[in-house]
C-alpha positions in Angstrom: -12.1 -19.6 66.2 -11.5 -23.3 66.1 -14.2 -26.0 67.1 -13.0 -27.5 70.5 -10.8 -30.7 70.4 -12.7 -33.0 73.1 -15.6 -31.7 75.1 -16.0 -32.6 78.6 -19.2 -35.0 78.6 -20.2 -33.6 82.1 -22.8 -31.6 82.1 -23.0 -31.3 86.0 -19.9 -29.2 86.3 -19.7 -25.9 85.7 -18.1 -24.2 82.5 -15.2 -21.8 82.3 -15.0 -20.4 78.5 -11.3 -19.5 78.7 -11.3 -18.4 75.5 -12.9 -14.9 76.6 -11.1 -12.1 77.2 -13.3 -11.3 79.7 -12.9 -14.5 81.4 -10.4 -14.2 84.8 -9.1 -17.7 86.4 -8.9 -15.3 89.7 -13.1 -14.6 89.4 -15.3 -15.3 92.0 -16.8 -17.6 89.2 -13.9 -19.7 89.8 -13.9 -19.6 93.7 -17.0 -20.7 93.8 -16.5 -23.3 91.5 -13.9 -24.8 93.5 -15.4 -24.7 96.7 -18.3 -27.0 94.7 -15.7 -29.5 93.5 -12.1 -29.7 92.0 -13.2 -29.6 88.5 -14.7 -27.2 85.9 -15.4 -27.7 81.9 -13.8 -25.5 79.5 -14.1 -25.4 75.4 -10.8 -27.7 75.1 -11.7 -30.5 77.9 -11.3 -30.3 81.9 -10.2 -27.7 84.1 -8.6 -28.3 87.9 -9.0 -26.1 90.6 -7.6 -27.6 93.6 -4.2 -27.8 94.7 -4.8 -31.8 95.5 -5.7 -32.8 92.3 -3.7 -30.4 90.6 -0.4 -31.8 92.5 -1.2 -35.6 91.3 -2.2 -34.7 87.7 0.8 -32.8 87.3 2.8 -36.1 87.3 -0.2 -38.3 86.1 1.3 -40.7 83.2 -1.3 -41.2 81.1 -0.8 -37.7 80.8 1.5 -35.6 78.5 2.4 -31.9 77.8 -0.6 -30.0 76.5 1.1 -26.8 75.4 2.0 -28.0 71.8 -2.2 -28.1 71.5 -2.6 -24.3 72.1 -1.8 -23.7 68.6 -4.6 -26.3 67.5 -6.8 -24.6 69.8 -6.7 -21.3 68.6 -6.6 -22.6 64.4 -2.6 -20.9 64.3 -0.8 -22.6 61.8 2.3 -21.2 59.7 6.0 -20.7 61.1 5.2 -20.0 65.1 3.2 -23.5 64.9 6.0 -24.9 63.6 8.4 -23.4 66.4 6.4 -23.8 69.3 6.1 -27.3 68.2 9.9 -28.1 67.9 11.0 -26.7 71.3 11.9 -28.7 74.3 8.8 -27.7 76.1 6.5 -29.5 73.8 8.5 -32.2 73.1 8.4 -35.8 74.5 10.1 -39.0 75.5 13.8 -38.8 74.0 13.7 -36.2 72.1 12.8 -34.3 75.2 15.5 -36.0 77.4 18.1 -35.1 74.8 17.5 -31.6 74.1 16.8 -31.2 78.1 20.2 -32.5 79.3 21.5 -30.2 76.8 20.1 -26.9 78.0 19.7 -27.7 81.7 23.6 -27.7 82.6 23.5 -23.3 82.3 20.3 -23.1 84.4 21.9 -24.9 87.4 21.7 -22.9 90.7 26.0 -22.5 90.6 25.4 -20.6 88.0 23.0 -18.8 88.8 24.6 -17.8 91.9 27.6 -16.3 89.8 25.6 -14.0 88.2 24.0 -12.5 91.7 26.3 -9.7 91.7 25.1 -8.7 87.9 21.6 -8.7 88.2 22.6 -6.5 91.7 24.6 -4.4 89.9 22.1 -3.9 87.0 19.3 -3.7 89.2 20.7 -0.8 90.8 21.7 0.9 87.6 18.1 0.9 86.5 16.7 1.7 89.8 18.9 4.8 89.6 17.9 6.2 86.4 14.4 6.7 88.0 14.4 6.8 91.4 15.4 11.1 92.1 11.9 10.9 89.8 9.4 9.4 92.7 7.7 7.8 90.1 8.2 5.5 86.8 6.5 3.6 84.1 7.6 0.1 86.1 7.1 -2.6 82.9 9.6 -0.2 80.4 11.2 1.8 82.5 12.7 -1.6 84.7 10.7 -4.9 84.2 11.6 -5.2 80.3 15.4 -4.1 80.7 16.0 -5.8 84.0 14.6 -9.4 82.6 16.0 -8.8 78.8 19.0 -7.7 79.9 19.6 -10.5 82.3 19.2 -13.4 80.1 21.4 -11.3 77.1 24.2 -12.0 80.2 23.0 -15.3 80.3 23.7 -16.0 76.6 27.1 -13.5 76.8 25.7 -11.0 74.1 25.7 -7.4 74.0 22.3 -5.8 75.7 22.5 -2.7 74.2 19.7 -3.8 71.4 17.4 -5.1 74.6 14.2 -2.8 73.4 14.4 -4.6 70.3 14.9 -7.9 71.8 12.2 -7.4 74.2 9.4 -6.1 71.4 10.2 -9.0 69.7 9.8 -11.4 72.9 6.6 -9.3 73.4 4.9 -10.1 70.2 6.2 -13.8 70.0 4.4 -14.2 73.5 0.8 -13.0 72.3 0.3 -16.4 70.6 0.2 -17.3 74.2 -2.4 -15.3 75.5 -6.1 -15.9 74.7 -5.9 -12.5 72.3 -3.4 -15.0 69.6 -5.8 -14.9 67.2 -6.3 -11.2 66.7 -2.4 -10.4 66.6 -1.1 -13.3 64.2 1.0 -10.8 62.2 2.7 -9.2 65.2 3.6 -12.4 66.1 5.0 -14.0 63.1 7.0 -10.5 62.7 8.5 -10.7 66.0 9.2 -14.6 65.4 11.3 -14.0 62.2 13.0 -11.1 63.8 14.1 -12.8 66.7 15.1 -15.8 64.4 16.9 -13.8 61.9 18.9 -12.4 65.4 19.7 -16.0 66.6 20.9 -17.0 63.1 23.1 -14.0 63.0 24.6 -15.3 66.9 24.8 -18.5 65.8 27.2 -17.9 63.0 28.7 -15.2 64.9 29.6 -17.8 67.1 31.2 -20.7 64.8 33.5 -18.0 63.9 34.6 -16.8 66.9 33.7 -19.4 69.7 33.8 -18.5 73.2 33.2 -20.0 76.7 29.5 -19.7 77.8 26.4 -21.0 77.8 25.4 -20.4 74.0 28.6 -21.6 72.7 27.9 -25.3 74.3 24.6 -25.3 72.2 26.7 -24.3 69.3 29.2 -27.2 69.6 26.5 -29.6 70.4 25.4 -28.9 66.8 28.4 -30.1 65.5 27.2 -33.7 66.2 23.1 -33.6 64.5 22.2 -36.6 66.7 22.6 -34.4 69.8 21.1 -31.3 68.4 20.4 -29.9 64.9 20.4 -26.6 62.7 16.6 -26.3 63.7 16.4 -27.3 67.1 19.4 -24.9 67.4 17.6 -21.9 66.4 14.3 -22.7 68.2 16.1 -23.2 71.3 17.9 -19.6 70.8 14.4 -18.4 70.0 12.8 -20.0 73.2 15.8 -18.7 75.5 15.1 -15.0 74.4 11.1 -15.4 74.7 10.4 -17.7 77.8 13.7 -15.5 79.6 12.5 -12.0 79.2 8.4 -12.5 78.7 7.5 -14.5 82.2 10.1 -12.5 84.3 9.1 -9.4 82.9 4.9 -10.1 83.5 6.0 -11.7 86.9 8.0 -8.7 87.9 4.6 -6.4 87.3 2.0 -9.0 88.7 4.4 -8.9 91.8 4.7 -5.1 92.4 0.6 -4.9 91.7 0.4 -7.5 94.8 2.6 -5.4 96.9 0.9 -2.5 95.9 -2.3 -3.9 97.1 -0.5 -5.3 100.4 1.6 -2.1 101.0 2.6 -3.6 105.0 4.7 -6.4 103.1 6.6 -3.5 100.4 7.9 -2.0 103.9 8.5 -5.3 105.9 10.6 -6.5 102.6 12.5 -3.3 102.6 12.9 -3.1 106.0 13.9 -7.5 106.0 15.6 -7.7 101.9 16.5 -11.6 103.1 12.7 -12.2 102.7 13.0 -11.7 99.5 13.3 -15.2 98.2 10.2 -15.8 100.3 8.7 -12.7 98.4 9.1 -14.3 95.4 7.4 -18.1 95.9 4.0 -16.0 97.2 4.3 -13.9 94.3 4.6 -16.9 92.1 2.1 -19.1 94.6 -0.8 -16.4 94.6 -0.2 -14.3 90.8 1.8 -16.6 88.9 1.8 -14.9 85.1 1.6 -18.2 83.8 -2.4 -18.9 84.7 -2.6 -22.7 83.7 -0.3 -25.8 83.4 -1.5 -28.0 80.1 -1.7 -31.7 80.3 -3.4 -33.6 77.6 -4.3 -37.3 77.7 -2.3 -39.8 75.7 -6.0 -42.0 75.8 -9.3 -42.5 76.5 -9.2 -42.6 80.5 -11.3 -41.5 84.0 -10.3 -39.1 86.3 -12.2 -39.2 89.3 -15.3 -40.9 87.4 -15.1 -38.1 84.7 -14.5 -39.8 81.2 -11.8 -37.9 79.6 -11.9 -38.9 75.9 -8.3 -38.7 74.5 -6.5 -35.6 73.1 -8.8 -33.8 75.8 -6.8 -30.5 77.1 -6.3 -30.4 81.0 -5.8 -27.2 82.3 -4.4 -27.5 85.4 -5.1 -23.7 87.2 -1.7 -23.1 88.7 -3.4 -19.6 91.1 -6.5 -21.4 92.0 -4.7 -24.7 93.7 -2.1 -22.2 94.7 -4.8 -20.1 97.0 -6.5 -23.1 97.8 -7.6 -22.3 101.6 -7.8 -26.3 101.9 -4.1 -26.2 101.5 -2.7 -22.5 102.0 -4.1 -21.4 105.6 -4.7 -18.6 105.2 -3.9 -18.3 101.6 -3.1 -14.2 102.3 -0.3 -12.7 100.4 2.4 -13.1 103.2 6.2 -13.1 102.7 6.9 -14.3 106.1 5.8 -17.5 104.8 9.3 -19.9 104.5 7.9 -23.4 104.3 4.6 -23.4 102.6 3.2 -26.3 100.4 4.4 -26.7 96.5 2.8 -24.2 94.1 2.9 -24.8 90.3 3.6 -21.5 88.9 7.0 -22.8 87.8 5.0 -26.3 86.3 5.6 -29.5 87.4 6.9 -32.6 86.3 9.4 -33.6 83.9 8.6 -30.2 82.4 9.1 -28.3 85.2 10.6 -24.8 84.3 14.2 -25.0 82.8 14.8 -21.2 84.0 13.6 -21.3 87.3 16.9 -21.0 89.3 17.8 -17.9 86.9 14.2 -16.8 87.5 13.9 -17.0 90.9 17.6 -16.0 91.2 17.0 -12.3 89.2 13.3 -11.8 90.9 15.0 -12.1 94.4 17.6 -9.7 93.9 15.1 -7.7 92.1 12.9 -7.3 94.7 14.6 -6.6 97.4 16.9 -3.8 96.2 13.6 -2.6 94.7 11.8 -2.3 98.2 14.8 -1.3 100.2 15.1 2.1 97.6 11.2 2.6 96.5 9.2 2.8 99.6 5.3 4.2 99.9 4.9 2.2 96.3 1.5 2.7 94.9 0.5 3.4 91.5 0.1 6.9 90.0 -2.6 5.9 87.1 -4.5 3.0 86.6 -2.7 -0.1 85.3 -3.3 -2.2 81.8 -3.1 -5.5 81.8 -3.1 -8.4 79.3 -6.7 -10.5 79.9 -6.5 -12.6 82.9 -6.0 -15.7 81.4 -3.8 -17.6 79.3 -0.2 -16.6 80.2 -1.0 -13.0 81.3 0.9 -9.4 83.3 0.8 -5.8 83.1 0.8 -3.7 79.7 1.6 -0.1 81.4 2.0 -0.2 84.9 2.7 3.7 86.5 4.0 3.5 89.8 5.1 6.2 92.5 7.3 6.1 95.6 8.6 8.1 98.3 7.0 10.3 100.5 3.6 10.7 99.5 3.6 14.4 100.6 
Protein backbone atom coordinates (compact mmCIF):
# COMPACT_ATOMS: atom_id res chain seq x y z
CA UNK A 1 0.00 0.00 0.00
CA UNK A 2 1.36 3.37 -0.55
CA UNK A 3 2.40 5.89 2.40
CA UNK A 4 -0.30 8.69 2.40
CA UNK A 5 0.41 11.85 0.36
CA UNK A 6 -0.40 14.70 3.17
CA UNK A 7 -1.88 13.82 6.52
CA UNK A 8 -4.34 15.89 8.12
CA UNK A 9 -2.46 17.53 11.13
CA UNK A 10 -5.72 17.48 13.28
CA UNK A 11 -5.82 15.22 15.63
CA UNK A 12 -9.19 16.41 17.16
CA UNK A 13 -11.23 14.97 14.24
CA UNK A 14 -12.15 11.79 13.81
CA UNK A 15 -10.47 9.24 11.24
CA UNK A 16 -12.22 7.46 8.36
CA UNK A 17 -9.48 4.86 6.89
CA UNK A 18 -11.19 4.64 3.43
CA UNK A 19 -8.80 2.47 2.39
CA UNK A 20 -10.70 -0.65 4.19
CA UNK A 21 -12.84 -2.68 2.56
CA UNK A 22 -14.68 -2.79 5.54
CA UNK A 23 -15.01 0.76 5.73
CA UNK A 24 -18.78 2.18 4.50
CA UNK A 25 -19.21 6.13 3.93
CA UNK A 26 -23.05 5.20 4.76
CA UNK A 27 -21.85 3.85 8.61
CA UNK A 28 -23.09 5.10 11.55
CA UNK A 29 -19.28 5.94 12.10
CA UNK A 30 -19.89 8.57 9.64
CA UNK A 31 -23.31 9.87 10.90
CA UNK A 32 -22.02 10.50 13.94
CA UNK A 33 -19.10 12.07 12.73
CA UNK A 34 -21.08 14.58 10.94
CA UNK A 35 -23.40 15.47 13.52
CA UNK A 36 -19.91 16.34 15.53
CA UNK A 37 -18.65 18.65 12.74
CA UNK A 38 -18.35 18.80 8.86
CA UNK A 39 -15.00 17.24 8.75
CA UNK A 40 -13.31 13.82 9.22
CA UNK A 41 -9.34 12.70 8.52
CA UNK A 42 -8.67 10.09 6.17
CA UNK A 43 -5.08 8.44 5.08
CA UNK A 44 -4.91 10.86 1.87
CA UNK A 45 -5.91 14.39 3.74
CA UNK A 46 -9.54 15.71 4.73
CA UNK A 47 -12.86 14.31 4.35
CA UNK A 48 -16.34 16.55 4.19
CA UNK A 49 -19.48 15.48 5.41
CA UNK A 50 -21.88 18.16 5.15
CA UNK A 51 -23.83 19.22 2.33
CA UNK A 52 -22.72 23.13 3.22
CA UNK A 53 -19.22 22.70 3.05
CA UNK A 54 -19.36 20.20 0.55
CA UNK A 55 -21.39 22.69 -1.89
CA UNK A 56 -18.62 25.63 -1.48
CA UNK A 57 -15.57 23.29 -1.81
CA UNK A 58 -16.93 21.88 -4.79
CA UNK A 59 -16.23 25.17 -6.61
CA UNK A 60 -13.34 26.28 -4.10
CA UNK A 61 -10.33 27.65 -6.52
CA UNK A 62 -7.54 26.89 -4.73
CA UNK A 63 -8.79 23.68 -5.40
CA UNK A 64 -8.37 21.29 -8.39
CA UNK A 65 -9.49 17.75 -9.55
CA UNK A 66 -8.26 15.04 -7.18
CA UNK A 67 -9.10 11.95 -9.17
CA UNK A 68 -5.71 11.87 -11.22
CA UNK A 69 -4.19 11.23 -7.42
CA UNK A 70 -6.10 7.91 -6.85
CA UNK A 71 -3.62 6.19 -8.82
CA UNK A 72 -0.71 7.77 -6.51
CA UNK A 73 -2.71 6.72 -3.67
CA UNK A 74 -3.07 3.26 -4.28
CA UNK A 75 1.04 2.88 -5.76
CA UNK A 76 -0.71 1.92 -9.54
CA UNK A 77 1.63 2.84 -12.07
CA UNK A 78 1.89 1.18 -15.78
CA UNK A 79 -0.63 1.84 -18.77
CA UNK A 80 -4.12 2.58 -16.67
CA UNK A 81 -1.99 5.41 -14.78
CA UNK A 82 -1.07 6.61 -17.79
CA UNK A 83 -4.82 6.65 -19.14
CA UNK A 84 -6.63 7.79 -16.30
CA UNK A 85 -4.18 10.53 -16.36
CA UNK A 86 -4.76 11.74 -19.97
CA UNK A 87 -8.56 11.85 -19.94
CA UNK A 88 -10.58 14.96 -19.67
CA UNK A 89 -11.70 14.27 -16.23
CA UNK A 90 -8.23 14.64 -14.80
CA UNK A 91 -7.13 17.20 -16.79
CA UNK A 92 -6.88 21.04 -16.17
CA UNK A 93 -7.02 24.59 -17.35
CA UNK A 94 -6.88 24.38 -21.44
CA UNK A 95 -6.23 21.25 -21.96
CA UNK A 96 -9.44 20.61 -20.11
CA UNK A 97 -11.52 23.36 -21.91
CA UNK A 98 -10.40 21.95 -25.22
CA UNK A 99 -10.97 18.36 -24.96
CA UNK A 100 -14.44 19.42 -22.96
CA UNK A 101 -15.92 21.57 -25.76
CA UNK A 102 -15.14 18.72 -27.88
CA UNK A 103 -16.96 15.93 -26.19
CA UNK A 104 -19.77 17.97 -24.62
CA UNK A 105 -21.70 18.94 -27.91
CA UNK A 106 -23.22 14.81 -28.03
CA UNK A 107 -24.17 14.91 -24.33
CA UNK A 108 -26.53 17.86 -24.76
CA UNK A 109 -30.08 17.27 -23.47
CA UNK A 110 -31.49 17.47 -27.55
CA UNK A 111 -29.79 14.70 -28.00
CA UNK A 112 -30.52 12.95 -25.46
CA UNK A 113 -34.01 13.45 -25.94
CA UNK A 114 -33.75 11.80 -29.48
CA UNK A 115 -32.69 8.76 -28.18
CA UNK A 116 -35.80 8.45 -25.57
CA UNK A 117 -37.60 6.17 -27.75
CA UNK A 118 -34.34 3.71 -27.98
CA UNK A 119 -33.59 3.31 -24.53
CA UNK A 120 -37.77 2.66 -24.37
CA UNK A 121 -37.65 0.45 -26.87
CA UNK A 122 -34.60 -1.47 -25.53
CA UNK A 123 -35.76 -1.31 -22.13
CA UNK A 124 -38.72 -3.18 -23.03
CA UNK A 125 -36.91 -5.73 -25.02
CA UNK A 126 -34.90 -6.72 -22.00
CA UNK A 127 -37.71 -6.43 -19.59
CA UNK A 128 -39.40 -9.02 -21.83
CA UNK A 129 -36.92 -11.63 -21.95
CA UNK A 130 -37.39 -12.06 -18.15
CA UNK A 131 -40.36 -10.88 -17.00
CA UNK A 132 -42.97 -14.36 -17.82
CA UNK A 133 -39.89 -15.58 -15.33
CA UNK A 134 -41.05 -13.55 -11.92
CA UNK A 135 -37.62 -13.33 -11.16
CA UNK A 136 -34.02 -12.29 -12.67
CA UNK A 137 -30.41 -11.83 -11.94
CA UNK A 138 -31.11 -7.71 -12.23
CA UNK A 139 -27.10 -6.47 -12.82
CA UNK A 140 -26.64 -9.27 -16.09
CA UNK A 141 -29.70 -10.04 -16.92
CA UNK A 142 -30.75 -5.89 -17.48
CA UNK A 143 -28.32 -3.32 -15.72
CA UNK A 144 -25.15 -4.39 -17.87
CA UNK A 145 -27.01 -4.67 -21.34
CA UNK A 146 -29.39 -1.83 -20.73
CA UNK A 147 -26.31 0.74 -19.81
CA UNK A 148 -23.68 -0.96 -22.47
CA UNK A 149 -26.04 -1.08 -24.90
CA UNK A 150 -27.19 2.42 -24.60
CA UNK A 151 -23.95 4.26 -24.92
CA UNK A 152 -22.87 1.55 -28.09
CA UNK A 153 -26.12 3.71 -29.67
CA UNK A 154 -24.49 6.57 -28.38
CA UNK A 155 -21.24 5.94 -30.33
CA UNK A 156 -23.48 4.35 -33.47
CA UNK A 157 -21.66 0.75 -33.12
CA UNK A 158 -22.99 -2.53 -33.21
CA UNK A 159 -24.15 -3.91 -29.48
CA UNK A 160 -24.14 -7.27 -30.27
CA UNK A 161 -20.39 -7.73 -28.49
CA UNK A 162 -21.99 -5.68 -25.30
CA UNK A 163 -20.89 -8.72 -22.75
CA UNK A 164 -17.52 -8.24 -23.87
CA UNK A 165 -17.71 -4.57 -23.77
CA UNK A 166 -19.09 -4.52 -20.42
CA UNK A 167 -16.45 -7.21 -18.76
CA UNK A 168 -13.97 -5.01 -20.05
CA UNK A 169 -15.75 -1.75 -18.55
CA UNK A 170 -16.00 -3.92 -15.40
CA UNK A 171 -12.43 -4.64 -14.81
CA UNK A 172 -11.14 -1.13 -16.10
CA UNK A 173 -13.47 0.19 -13.25
CA UNK A 174 -11.84 -1.90 -10.30
CA UNK A 175 -8.87 0.52 -10.27
CA UNK A 176 -11.52 2.70 -8.94
CA UNK A 177 -12.72 0.95 -6.08
CA UNK A 178 -10.69 0.63 -2.92
CA UNK A 179 -10.06 -3.33 -3.96
CA UNK A 180 -7.40 -1.65 -7.14
CA UNK A 181 -4.67 -3.00 -5.70
CA UNK A 182 -5.52 -6.67 -5.48
CA UNK A 183 -7.00 -6.80 -9.16
CA UNK A 184 -4.18 -4.87 -11.21
CA UNK A 185 -4.04 -7.55 -13.87
CA UNK A 186 -7.84 -7.67 -14.53
CA UNK A 187 -7.51 -4.27 -14.99
CA UNK A 188 -4.71 -3.72 -17.32
CA UNK A 189 -6.45 -6.77 -19.40
CA UNK A 190 -9.67 -5.11 -19.68
CA UNK A 191 -7.79 -1.64 -20.46
CA UNK A 192 -5.80 -3.09 -23.50
CA UNK A 193 -8.92 -4.88 -24.66
CA UNK A 194 -11.04 -2.07 -24.66
CA UNK A 195 -8.16 -0.06 -26.36
CA UNK A 196 -7.39 -2.51 -28.87
CA UNK A 197 -11.50 -2.22 -29.59
CA UNK A 198 -11.41 1.64 -29.87
CA UNK A 199 -8.30 1.45 -32.15
CA UNK A 200 -10.08 -1.01 -34.34
CA UNK A 201 -13.41 1.84 -34.46
CA UNK A 202 -11.25 4.43 -34.96
CA UNK A 203 -9.79 3.28 -38.12
CA UNK A 204 -12.91 1.65 -38.97
CA UNK A 205 -14.14 5.02 -39.00
CA UNK A 206 -11.40 7.04 -41.29
CA UNK A 207 -12.37 4.58 -43.75
CA UNK A 208 -15.81 4.80 -43.83
CA UNK A 209 -16.96 8.03 -41.97
CA UNK A 210 -20.35 8.53 -40.92
CA UNK A 211 -22.61 11.16 -39.08
CA UNK A 212 -22.57 10.75 -35.26
CA UNK A 213 -21.08 11.44 -32.31
CA UNK A 214 -17.71 9.31 -32.66
CA UNK A 215 -17.14 10.47 -36.09
CA UNK A 216 -16.84 14.27 -34.81
CA UNK A 217 -14.02 12.99 -32.45
CA UNK A 218 -12.45 11.35 -35.40
CA UNK A 219 -12.37 14.44 -37.65
CA UNK A 220 -11.26 16.53 -34.76
CA UNK A 221 -8.09 14.42 -34.90
CA UNK A 222 -7.37 15.47 -38.15
CA UNK A 223 -6.24 18.86 -36.69
CA UNK A 224 -3.57 17.51 -33.48
CA UNK A 225 -3.97 20.99 -31.79
CA UNK A 226 -7.70 20.15 -31.16
CA UNK A 227 -7.29 16.59 -30.33
CA UNK A 228 -4.54 13.84 -30.81
CA UNK A 229 -3.94 10.06 -31.63
CA UNK A 230 -3.83 9.53 -27.70
CA UNK A 231 -6.35 11.70 -26.41
CA UNK A 232 -8.43 10.07 -29.13
CA UNK A 233 -8.19 6.63 -27.85
CA UNK A 234 -8.44 7.59 -24.16
CA UNK A 235 -11.45 9.43 -24.76
CA UNK A 236 -13.01 6.25 -26.71
CA UNK A 237 -11.78 4.30 -23.76
CA UNK A 238 -13.42 6.77 -21.14
CA UNK A 239 -16.87 6.84 -23.14
CA UNK A 240 -17.14 2.89 -22.96
CA UNK A 241 -16.02 2.79 -19.07
CA UNK A 242 -17.61 5.93 -17.38
CA UNK A 243 -21.05 5.09 -19.87
CA UNK A 244 -21.69 1.59 -18.96
CA UNK A 245 -19.81 1.24 -15.22
CA UNK A 246 -21.81 4.20 -13.23
CA UNK A 247 -25.18 3.59 -14.97
CA UNK A 248 -24.94 0.07 -14.54
CA UNK A 249 -23.96 0.26 -10.41
CA UNK A 250 -26.52 3.16 -10.30
CA UNK A 251 -29.17 1.11 -11.86
CA UNK A 252 -28.57 -1.74 -8.94
CA UNK A 253 -27.96 0.76 -5.98
CA UNK A 254 -31.43 2.18 -7.17
CA UNK A 255 -33.55 -1.01 -7.29
CA UNK A 256 -31.84 -2.11 -3.64
CA UNK A 257 -33.37 1.37 -2.37
CA UNK A 258 -36.68 0.57 -3.80
CA UNK A 259 -36.44 -2.75 -2.58
CA UNK A 260 -36.01 -1.44 0.83
CA UNK A 261 -38.86 1.27 0.24
CA UNK A 262 -41.30 -1.06 -1.52
CA UNK A 263 -44.44 1.89 -1.14
CA UNK A 264 -42.32 4.07 -3.64
CA UNK A 265 -41.74 0.78 -6.46
CA UNK A 266 -45.72 0.90 -6.49
CA UNK A 267 -46.34 4.67 -6.31
CA UNK A 268 -43.62 4.95 -9.40
CA UNK A 269 -45.43 2.27 -11.22
CA UNK A 270 -48.58 3.41 -10.53
CA UNK A 271 -47.14 7.64 -11.34
CA UNK A 272 -44.09 6.49 -14.30
CA UNK A 273 -43.79 10.64 -14.66
CA UNK A 274 -42.08 10.51 -11.19
CA UNK A 275 -39.61 8.89 -12.64
CA UNK A 276 -37.17 11.65 -13.27
CA UNK A 277 -37.77 12.56 -9.61
CA UNK A 278 -36.94 8.75 -8.92
CA UNK A 279 -33.81 9.13 -10.27
CA UNK A 280 -32.22 12.62 -8.44
CA UNK A 281 -33.19 10.58 -4.85
CA UNK A 282 -31.59 7.67 -6.14
CA UNK A 283 -28.61 9.62 -7.07
CA UNK A 284 -29.12 12.20 -3.79
CA UNK A 285 -29.26 9.28 -1.15
CA UNK A 286 -27.07 6.01 -3.05
CA UNK A 287 -25.04 7.69 -5.51
CA UNK A 288 -22.47 4.75 -6.83
CA UNK A 289 -19.91 7.27 -6.99
CA UNK A 290 -19.27 7.71 -2.95
CA UNK A 291 -16.77 10.78 -3.01
CA UNK A 292 -15.99 13.85 -5.25
CA UNK A 293 -11.93 14.42 -5.10
CA UNK A 294 -10.54 17.83 -4.80
CA UNK A 295 -6.88 18.34 -4.11
CA UNK A 296 -5.30 21.62 -3.09
CA UNK A 297 -3.15 23.45 -5.67
CA UNK A 298 -1.26 24.98 -2.06
CA UNK A 299 -0.61 25.19 1.29
CA UNK A 300 -4.08 26.77 2.57
CA UNK A 301 -6.87 26.75 5.67
CA UNK A 302 -10.19 25.59 5.44
CA UNK A 303 -12.19 26.45 8.25
CA UNK A 304 -8.94 26.82 10.53
CA UNK A 305 -7.70 23.33 9.39
CA UNK A 306 -4.18 23.64 7.68
CA UNK A 307 -4.41 21.76 4.62
CA UNK A 308 -0.75 21.25 3.41
CA UNK A 309 -0.68 21.11 -0.43
CA UNK A 310 -1.34 18.04 -2.66
CA UNK A 311 -3.65 17.07 0.45
CA UNK A 312 -6.70 14.84 -1.09
CA UNK A 313 -10.22 16.24 -0.25
CA UNK A 314 -12.89 13.83 -0.38
CA UNK A 315 -15.85 15.48 -0.63
CA UNK A 316 -18.68 12.58 0.50
CA UNK A 317 -21.25 13.10 -2.13
CA UNK A 318 -24.21 10.52 0.17
CA UNK A 319 -23.30 12.00 3.45
CA UNK A 320 -24.05 15.92 2.36
CA UNK A 321 -26.72 14.44 0.23
CA UNK A 322 -28.67 12.96 3.49
CA UNK A 323 -27.67 15.73 5.44
CA UNK A 324 -30.91 16.24 7.69
CA UNK A 325 -29.57 20.02 8.13
CA UNK A 326 -30.33 20.35 4.48
CA UNK A 327 -32.65 17.34 3.20
CA UNK A 328 -35.81 17.45 5.80
CA UNK A 329 -36.39 14.67 6.14
CA UNK A 330 -33.68 13.18 4.17
CA UNK A 331 -36.16 9.72 3.56
CA UNK A 332 -35.90 8.15 0.22
CA UNK A 333 -39.04 9.96 -1.33
CA UNK A 334 -39.73 10.28 -5.14
CA UNK A 335 -42.36 12.81 -4.54
CA UNK A 336 -39.67 15.06 -3.95
CA UNK A 337 -39.49 17.64 -7.29
CA UNK A 338 -37.49 20.65 -5.91
CA UNK A 339 -35.00 19.49 -3.39
CA UNK A 340 -31.57 21.16 -2.78
CA UNK A 341 -28.39 20.20 -5.24
CA UNK A 342 -26.79 16.83 -4.61
CA UNK A 343 -23.35 15.94 -5.94
CA UNK A 344 -23.64 12.48 -7.09
CA UNK A 345 -23.22 13.80 -10.66
CA UNK A 346 -19.89 16.19 -9.25
CA UNK A 347 -19.71 19.62 -9.39
CA UNK A 348 -17.93 22.20 -10.85
CA UNK A 349 -16.25 22.63 -13.97
CA UNK A 350 -16.06 18.89 -13.82
CA UNK A 351 -19.41 18.23 -13.38
CA UNK A 352 -20.43 14.92 -15.22
CA UNK A 353 -20.18 15.09 -19.09
CA UNK A 354 -22.84 12.11 -19.29
CA UNK A 355 -25.37 13.23 -17.12
CA UNK A 356 -28.17 14.18 -19.49
CA UNK A 357 -27.60 10.66 -21.26
CA UNK A 358 -27.49 9.26 -17.69
CA UNK A 359 -30.31 10.73 -16.21
CA UNK A 360 -32.05 10.45 -19.60
CA UNK A 361 -31.63 6.23 -19.80
CA UNK A 362 -32.22 5.89 -15.79
CA UNK A 363 -35.56 7.71 -16.23
CA UNK A 364 -36.89 5.63 -18.82
CA UNK A 365 -35.36 2.77 -17.14
CA UNK A 366 -37.16 3.12 -14.18
CA UNK A 367 -40.32 3.67 -14.96
CA UNK A 368 -41.07 1.08 -17.52
CA UNK A 369 -39.18 -1.12 -14.94
CA UNK A 370 -41.87 -0.37 -12.11
CA UNK A 371 -44.90 -0.07 -14.28
CA UNK A 372 -44.10 -4.15 -15.48
CA UNK A 373 -42.12 -5.64 -12.19
CA UNK A 374 -44.31 -4.95 -9.29
CA UNK A 375 -43.92 -6.66 -5.53
CA UNK A 376 -39.95 -6.20 -6.35
CA UNK A 377 -37.92 -7.75 -3.57
CA UNK A 378 -34.90 -9.79 -3.79
CA UNK A 379 -34.92 -13.68 -4.04
CA UNK A 380 -31.20 -14.16 -2.47
CA UNK A 381 -29.01 -11.97 -0.80
CA UNK A 382 -27.22 -9.42 -2.86
CA UNK A 383 -23.19 -8.88 -3.38
CA UNK A 384 -21.90 -5.80 -3.49
CA UNK A 385 -18.58 -4.09 -4.27
CA UNK A 386 -17.12 -2.44 -0.65
CA UNK A 387 -18.97 0.54 0.15
CA UNK A 388 -16.59 2.99 -0.74
CA UNK A 389 -14.65 4.21 -3.50
CA UNK A 390 -16.95 4.27 -6.52
CA UNK A 391 -19.13 1.22 -5.52
CA UNK A 392 -22.80 -1.12 -6.70
CA UNK A 393 -24.05 -4.42 -6.79
CA UNK A 394 -21.94 -7.59 -7.97
CA UNK A 395 -25.07 -10.18 -8.18
CA UNK A 396 -28.26 -8.75 -7.40
CA UNK A 397 -31.40 -11.61 -7.63
CA UNK A 398 -34.53 -10.06 -7.69
CA UNK A 399 -38.30 -11.34 -7.90
CA UNK A 400 -41.54 -9.71 -8.90
CA UNK A 401 -45.14 -10.33 -9.21
CA UNK A 402 -47.42 -11.85 -7.03
CA UNK A 403 -45.72 -13.03 -4.15
CA UNK A 404 -48.10 -16.05 -3.88
Amino acid sequence: MALPLSPIDAPDLPFFDVSNPAFSVRSELVRAARESGPYARTPYGLAVLRHQEVSRLVNDKRLIQGSAAWSRHNGITGPWARWWGNIVLNKEGADHVRMRKLVNPAFSSRHVEGLVPKFQDLANELIDSFVDDGHCEFMHQFSEPYSTRVICKLLGVDDSDWETLALWAEQISLALSIAARDRLDEVEEGLAAMGAYADGLIAERRSHPKDDFLQTLVDANVDADRLDDEELRDTVILLFQGGIDTTRNQLGLGIDLFVRHPEQWTLLGQQPDLAANAVEEIMRSRPTTTWVTREAIDDCEIDGIFIPQGTTIHLFTESSGTDDRVFNPPTFDITQGDRPKHFGFGGGRHYCLGHFIARGDMTEAFALLASRLPNLRYAAEPSFLPDSGNTGPVRQPIAFGSAG
